[in-house]
N, C-alpha and C positions, 0 to 999 in steps of 0.2 A: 461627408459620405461615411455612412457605417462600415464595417467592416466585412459584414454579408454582403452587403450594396459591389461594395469595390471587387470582391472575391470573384462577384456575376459580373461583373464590369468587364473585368481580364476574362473569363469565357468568351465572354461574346467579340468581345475585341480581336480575339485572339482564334475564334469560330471552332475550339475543341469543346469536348466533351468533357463530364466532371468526370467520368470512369478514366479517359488520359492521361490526367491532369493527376489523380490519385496512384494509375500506374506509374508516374515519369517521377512524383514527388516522394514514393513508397509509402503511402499512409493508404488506410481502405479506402474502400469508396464509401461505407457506413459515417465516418467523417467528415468527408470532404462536402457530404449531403447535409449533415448538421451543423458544418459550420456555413452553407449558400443558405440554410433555411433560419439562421441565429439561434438554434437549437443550442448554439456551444459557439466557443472562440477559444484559441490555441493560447497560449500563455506568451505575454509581450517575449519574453526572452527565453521561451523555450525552443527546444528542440524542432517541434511540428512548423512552427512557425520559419523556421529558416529553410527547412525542409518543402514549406510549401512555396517562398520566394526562388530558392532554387528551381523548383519544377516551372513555375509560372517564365524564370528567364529560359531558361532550356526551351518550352517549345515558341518562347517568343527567335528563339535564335535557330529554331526549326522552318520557322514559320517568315524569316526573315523581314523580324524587327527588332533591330538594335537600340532601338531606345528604350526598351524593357530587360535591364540590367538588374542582376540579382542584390545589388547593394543600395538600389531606387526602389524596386519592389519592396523591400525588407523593409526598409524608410517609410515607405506610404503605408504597408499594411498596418505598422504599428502607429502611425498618427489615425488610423482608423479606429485604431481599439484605443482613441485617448491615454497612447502612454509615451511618456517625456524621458527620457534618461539622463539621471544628473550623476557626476562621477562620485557622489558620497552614497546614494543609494546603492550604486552598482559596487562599492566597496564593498560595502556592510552587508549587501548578499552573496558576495562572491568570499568574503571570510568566513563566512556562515556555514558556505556549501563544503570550504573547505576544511574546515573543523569535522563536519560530520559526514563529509567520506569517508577520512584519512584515520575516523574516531581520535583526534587531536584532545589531550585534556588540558583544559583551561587553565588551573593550576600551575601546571610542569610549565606550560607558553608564557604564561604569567610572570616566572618566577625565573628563568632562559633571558628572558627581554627586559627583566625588569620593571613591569608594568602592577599596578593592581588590578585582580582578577576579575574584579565590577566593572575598569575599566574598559575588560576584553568583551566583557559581556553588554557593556553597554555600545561597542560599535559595533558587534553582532546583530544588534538589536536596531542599529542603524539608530540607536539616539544619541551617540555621539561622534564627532569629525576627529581625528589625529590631526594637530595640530600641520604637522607636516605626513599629508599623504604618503607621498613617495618613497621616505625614509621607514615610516610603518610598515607598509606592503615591501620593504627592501631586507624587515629585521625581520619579517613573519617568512619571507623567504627561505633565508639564511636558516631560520629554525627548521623550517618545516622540510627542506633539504637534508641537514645533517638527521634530522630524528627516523625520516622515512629514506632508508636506503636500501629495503628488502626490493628484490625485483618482484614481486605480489604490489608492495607500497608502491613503486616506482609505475609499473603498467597502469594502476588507478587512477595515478595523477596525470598519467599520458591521457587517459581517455579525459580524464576534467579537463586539461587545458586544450583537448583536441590536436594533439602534436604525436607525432611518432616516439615510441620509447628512447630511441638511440638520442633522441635528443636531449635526453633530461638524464643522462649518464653518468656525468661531472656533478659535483656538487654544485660548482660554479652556474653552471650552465642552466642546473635547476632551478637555483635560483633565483636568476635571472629573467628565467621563464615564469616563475613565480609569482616575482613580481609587477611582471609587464599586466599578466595575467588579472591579479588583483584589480588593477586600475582600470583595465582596457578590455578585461575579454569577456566572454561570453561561455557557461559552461556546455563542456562537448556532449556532456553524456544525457541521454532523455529522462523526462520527470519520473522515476522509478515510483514514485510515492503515486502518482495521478494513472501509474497503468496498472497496478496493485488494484486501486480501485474499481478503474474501470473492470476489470475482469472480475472481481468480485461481483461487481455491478449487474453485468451481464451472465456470470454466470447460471447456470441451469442447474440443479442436481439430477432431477429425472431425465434432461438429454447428456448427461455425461454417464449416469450410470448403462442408459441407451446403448452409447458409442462403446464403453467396455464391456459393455454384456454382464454387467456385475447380478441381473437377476435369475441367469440361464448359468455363470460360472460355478461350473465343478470344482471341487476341491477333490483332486484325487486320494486315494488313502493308498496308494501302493508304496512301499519304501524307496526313497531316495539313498542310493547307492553313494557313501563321500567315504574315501580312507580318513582317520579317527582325526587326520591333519593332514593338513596341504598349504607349500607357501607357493603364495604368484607375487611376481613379479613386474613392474611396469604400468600404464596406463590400461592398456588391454587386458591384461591381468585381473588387475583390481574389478574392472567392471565384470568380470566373469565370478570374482571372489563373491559380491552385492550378488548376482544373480543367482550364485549356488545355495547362498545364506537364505536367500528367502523361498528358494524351494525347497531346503533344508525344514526351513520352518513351518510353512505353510504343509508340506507333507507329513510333520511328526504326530503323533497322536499326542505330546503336550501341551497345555492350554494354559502355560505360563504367558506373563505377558514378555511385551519386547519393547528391548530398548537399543537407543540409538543416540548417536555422540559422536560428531567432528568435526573441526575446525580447516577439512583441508579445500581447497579452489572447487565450487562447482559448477562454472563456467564452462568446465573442459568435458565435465561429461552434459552439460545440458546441450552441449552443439553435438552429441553422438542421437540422432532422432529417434533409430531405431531401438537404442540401450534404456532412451525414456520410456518407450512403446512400454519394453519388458517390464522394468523397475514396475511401472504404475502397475501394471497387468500383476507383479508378485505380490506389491501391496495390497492390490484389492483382493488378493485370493487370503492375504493374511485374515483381513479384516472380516470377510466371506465369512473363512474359519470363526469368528466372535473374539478370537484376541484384543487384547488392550496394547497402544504403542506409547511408551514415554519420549519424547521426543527433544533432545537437549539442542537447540541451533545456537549457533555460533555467529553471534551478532558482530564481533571483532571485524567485520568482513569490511572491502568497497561496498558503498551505501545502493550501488545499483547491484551488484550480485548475492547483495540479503535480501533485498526485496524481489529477486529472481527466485533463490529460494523458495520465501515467504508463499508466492504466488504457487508455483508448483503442488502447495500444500493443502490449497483451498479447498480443493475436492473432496480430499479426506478429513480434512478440519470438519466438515460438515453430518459426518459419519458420528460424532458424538462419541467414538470409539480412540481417539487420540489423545494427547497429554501434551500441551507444549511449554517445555522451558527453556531456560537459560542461567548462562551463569555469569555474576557481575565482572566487573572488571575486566582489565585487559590482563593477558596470558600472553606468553611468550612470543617475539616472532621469530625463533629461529627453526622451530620444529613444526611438524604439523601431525596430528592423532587423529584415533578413528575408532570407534568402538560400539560393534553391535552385539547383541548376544540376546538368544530367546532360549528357552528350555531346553532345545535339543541342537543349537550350534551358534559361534559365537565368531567373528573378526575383528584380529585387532590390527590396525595398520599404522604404519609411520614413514615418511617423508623427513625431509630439508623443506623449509619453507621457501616456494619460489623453483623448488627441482620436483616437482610434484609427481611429472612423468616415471620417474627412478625409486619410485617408493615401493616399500613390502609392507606385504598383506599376507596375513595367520588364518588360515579358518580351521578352526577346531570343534569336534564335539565329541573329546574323552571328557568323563565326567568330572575329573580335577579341575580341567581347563574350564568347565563352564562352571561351577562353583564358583572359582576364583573371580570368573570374569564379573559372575554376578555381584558378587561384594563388592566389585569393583563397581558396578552400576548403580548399587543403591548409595554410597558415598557419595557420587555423584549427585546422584536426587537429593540425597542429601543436605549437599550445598549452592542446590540452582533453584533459581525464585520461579514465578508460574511470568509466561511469557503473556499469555492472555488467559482470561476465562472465557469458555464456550456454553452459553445456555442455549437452549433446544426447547422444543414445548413440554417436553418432561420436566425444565427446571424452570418454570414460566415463574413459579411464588420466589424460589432462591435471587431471580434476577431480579424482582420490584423487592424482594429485601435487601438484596446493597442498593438499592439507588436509595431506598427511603432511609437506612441506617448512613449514609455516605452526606446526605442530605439536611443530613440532624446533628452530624460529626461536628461541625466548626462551619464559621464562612468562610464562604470562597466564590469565585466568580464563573459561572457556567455560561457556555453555548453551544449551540444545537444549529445545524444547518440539514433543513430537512427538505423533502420534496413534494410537500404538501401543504396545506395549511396547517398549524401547530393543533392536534387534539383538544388541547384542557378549554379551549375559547368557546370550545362548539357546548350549544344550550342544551338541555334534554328536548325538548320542545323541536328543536332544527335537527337531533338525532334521529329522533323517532321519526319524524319526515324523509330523510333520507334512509333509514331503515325498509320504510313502511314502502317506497319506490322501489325499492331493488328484493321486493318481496324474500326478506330476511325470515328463518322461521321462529316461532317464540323463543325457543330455549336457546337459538344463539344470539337472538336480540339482549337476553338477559345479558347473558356472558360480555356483551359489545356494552351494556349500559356499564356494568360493572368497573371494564376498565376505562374506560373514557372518564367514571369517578376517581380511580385511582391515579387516572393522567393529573387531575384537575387538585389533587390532595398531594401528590407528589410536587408541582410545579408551587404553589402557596408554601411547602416546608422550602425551597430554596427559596424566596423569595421574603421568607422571614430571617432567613439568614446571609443570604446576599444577594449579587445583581445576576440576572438571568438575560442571557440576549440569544433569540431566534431570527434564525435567516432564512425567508422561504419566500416561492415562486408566487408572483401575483398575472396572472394570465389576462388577456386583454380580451375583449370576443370572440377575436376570429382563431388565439390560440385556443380558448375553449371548444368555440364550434370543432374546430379539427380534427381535436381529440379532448373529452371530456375527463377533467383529473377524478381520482380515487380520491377516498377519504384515506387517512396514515391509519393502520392497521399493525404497526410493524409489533409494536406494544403486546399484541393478543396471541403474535405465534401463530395468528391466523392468514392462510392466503390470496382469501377473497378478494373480488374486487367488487368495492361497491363504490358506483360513480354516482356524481352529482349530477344534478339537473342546474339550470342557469341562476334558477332563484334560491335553493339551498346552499349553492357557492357564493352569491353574492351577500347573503345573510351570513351565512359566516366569516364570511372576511371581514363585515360591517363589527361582528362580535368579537373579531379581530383587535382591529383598529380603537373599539373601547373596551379594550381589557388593558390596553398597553396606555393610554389617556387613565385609566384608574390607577396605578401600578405605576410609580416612577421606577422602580428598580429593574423593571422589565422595560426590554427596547426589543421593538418588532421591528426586522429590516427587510423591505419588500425588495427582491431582484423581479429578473424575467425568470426564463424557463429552466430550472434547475441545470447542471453539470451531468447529474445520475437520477438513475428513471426507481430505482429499486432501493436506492441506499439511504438511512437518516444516521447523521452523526453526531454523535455526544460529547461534546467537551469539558471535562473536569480538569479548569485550566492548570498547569504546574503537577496534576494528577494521574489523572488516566485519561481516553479515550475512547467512547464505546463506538461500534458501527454497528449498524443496528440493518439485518437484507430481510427486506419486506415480504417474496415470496420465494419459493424455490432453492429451496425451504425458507420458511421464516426463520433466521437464527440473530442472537447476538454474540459481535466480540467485545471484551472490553479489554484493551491492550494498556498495561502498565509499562512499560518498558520506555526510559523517560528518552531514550532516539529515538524510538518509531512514534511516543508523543508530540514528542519536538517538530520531528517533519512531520505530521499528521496537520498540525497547526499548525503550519504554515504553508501547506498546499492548500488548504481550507482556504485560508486568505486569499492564497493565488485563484481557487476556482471564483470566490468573491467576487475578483477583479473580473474575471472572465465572462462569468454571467451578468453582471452589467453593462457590459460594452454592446 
């Protein structure tokens, strides 16, 4: 039984509703509908998935049936989705996860344990076993204990091992939990990399600008009243300091840009709902104003509250008016900074890392103080790399000149998992036919011929220099009939949609299947129905990243930043898994 099959199995068994079933488990109902219709399947060992065996035993024990136990559902739903757990796989991903929480460097564990650093990297990679399990996950403990004993490190690894902080106190204790951990457990925190996604996925730019009235907001010009310096104090403070800065700014008559820099927890303010409201509300009046924002993040973080960050961003990522960097390496953990400053005022804040609550904050706008602050800002930029590049339909040529300069660099091994059929396969002849359907008018036909060439000249430059593999959705008739797929458009910056007919998708898939029979270097991997409805993703393995969002707005990112690579490619894999089952 598949795992949609089983999903409707326990509904009906059980005579609830999937709107219950998504209340008692906390996931939407948008979900809970995609995974009864095989639109989607939850990740063998994530988070949704335990989440949805909990709610299934809960109202089986509402419902009074005791033989639908949360640790028998959890059992079966994963023999649904064909997946087996062996304790060397569960190692090699669970040292994995924990490396790239905790930002552990390979190296320094390396050289602590006495290991060579291929060989860390090769059980990461899950292609090699330690000879003795037990005693590896006993020494990676023992490390990973004494190195993280910041209470920031300490709370992160609470929520990975799903245990209460007080218990991981002791070093002992840590690591003890550590290592049970490694071999046995299952991580606490949900796929941060797969909700990043989705909500890029899903999002809108025209209904978010909607929801903040970003086309009706005023920018008033009346002076904002601040003495030339003010210190606050404390968590409430601080958020009053952020609030005063960007009205500070957004009120001044300078058209300097802004910039922005910290490293301290923002978990604490992302649970204040109504401090988000503002924040975004001052941002978008910054932005209103036509200011530029440079934007330094603080990637040192828990791996779930960077990509918390990261998401909060998207909105304005999109605005084409931000800058985002970072800066390498790890930096301190004993301190935590903060530093904003635009033309007419500026904050600088400091903490104890871990006492975040008790920290001061500076807002200043004598003009010494912002001088200084701004030297201090461009030093910075300085020395921080570009976190991702943002192309927009304004930089349409810039972005096919890195891929075709990127292309031409060296070999190297690409993949792409897209939610269409791949572009370069399709004929002119079967273009113009689906064109010609969806009453296209000449001059954006042209524009549509063009790059579907430049698809087709781009994918021949990798493929004379290395191996290229695409992963895309092959629809069966009755997922066609349902809903007829788009042709991938993502390439044009454009947001049409022009659907196929039965015979134009079946011809190109045919054109498909022999472009990848000519081409040994190219491998075409047919799933079912994509993971994301809007998203195509680029992989320059070892490299970079792109995501590529099809409408609303059409944009690309191409993220360098060799962690948010790392786990990009290997949630990729995971959706792999996911969409087959």
């Amino acid at each position: 039984m598949q795992f949609h099959e089983l999903l409707n199995e326990y509904l009906r068994r059980l005579n609830v509703t999937a709107l219950e079933l998504a209340s008692t488990c906390g996931l939407s109902p948008a979900v809970i509908s995609r995974y009864r219709s095989a639109e989607r399947t939850p990740a063998p060992g994530g988070e949704s998935l335990t989440r949805l065996a909990k709610g299934i035993a809960s109202l089986a024990e509402q419902k009074g049936d005791p033989t639908l136990t949360q640790e028998g559902v959890l059992s079966d739903l994963r023999k649904a989705l064909g997946y087996e757990e062996y304790g060397q796989a569960r190692l090699a991903a669970n040292f994995d996860l924990l490396v790239n929480v905790l930002h552990l460097r390979s190296g320094e564990m390396a050289r602590a344990l006495s290991f060579d650093p291929s060989y860390l990297s090769r059980i990461r990679a899950g292609k090699r076993t330690p000879a003795n399990p037990a005693a590896f996950a006993r020494a990676v403990g023992n490390y990973t204990a004494r190195r993280c004993r910041s209470a920031t490190e300490r709370a992160a690894l609470a929520r990975l091992l799903d245990v209460e902080p007080e218990a991981l106190e002791d070093d002992a204790s840590c690591c003890a939990a550590l290592a049970k951990w490694l071999l046995n457990g299952e991580a606490g925190q949900p796929d941060s990399t797969f909700s990043f996604l989705e909500k890029l996925d899903g999002f809108d730019l025209n209904d978010y600008i909607r929801a903040v009235r970003f086309d009706s907001l005023k920018v008033p010009t009346v002076p904002f009243q601040l003495p030339s310096s003010k210190t606050y104090y404390g968590l409430e403070n601080f958020r009053q300091a952020l609030l005063d800065f960007l009205k500070s700014t957004a009120l001044s008559r300078s058209r300097d840009p802004v910039f922005m820099c910290s490293d301290m927890p923002m978990e604490e303010l992302a649970r204040d709902m109504e401090f988000s409201k503002k924040w975004m509300l001052g941002l978008a009046a910054i932005l209103k104003k036509g200011l530029h924002l440079d934007m330094v993040h603080e990637l040192n973080r828990p791996y779930a509250e960077m990509m918390l960050g990261l998401e909060s961003w998207i909105p304005l990522y999109m605005t084409g008016q931000i800058s985002p960097w970072y800066l390498r390496g790890r930096h301190n953990g004993v301190y935590g900074h903060l530093l904003f400053c635009s033309g007419s005022a500026a904050v600088e804040g400091e903490c104890i890392a871990g006492d975040f609550a008790h920290g001061r904050y500076l807002l200043s706008q004598a003009k010494g103080d912002l001088s200084y602050y701004r030297r201090r800002a461009e030093a910075i930029l300085q020395a921080a790399q570009p976190l991702m590049d943002i192309y927009r339909d304004a930089s349409e040529s810039a972005y096919s000149s890195f891929l075709f300069a990127d292309a031409h660099e060296e070999a190297g091994e690409y993949r792409a998992v897209l939610t269409a059929l791949p572009p370069h396969t399709l004929s002119d002849e079967c273009l113009a036919s689906i064109l010609e359907k969806n009453g296209v008018s000449p001059s954006v036909r042209e524009n549509i011929r063009r790059a579907f060439a430049r698809s087709r000249a781009f994918v021949a430059s990798l493929l004379e220099n290395g191996a290229y593999e695409e992963e895309f959705p092959v629809l069966s008739p009755a997922a066609f009939e349902a809903e007829p797929p788009s042709l991938a458009l993502s390439g044009l910056f454009c947001d049409a949609e022009l659907r196929y007919d039965d015979a134009d998708y079946r011809e190109h898939l045919r054109l498909t299947r022999a472009f990848a029979q000519d081409h040994p270097r190219y491998t075409a991997r047919e799933v079912g129905r994509s993971a994301f409805h809007n998203l195509q993703i680029f992989i320059r393995k070892g490299k970079w990243v792109g995501i590529s969002k099809c409408k609303a707005p059409p944009i690309h990112f191409v993220i360098h930043h060799p962690r948010l690579c790392a786990a990009l490619e290997n949630m990729v894999f995971l959706v792999d898994e996911c969409t087959q089952a």
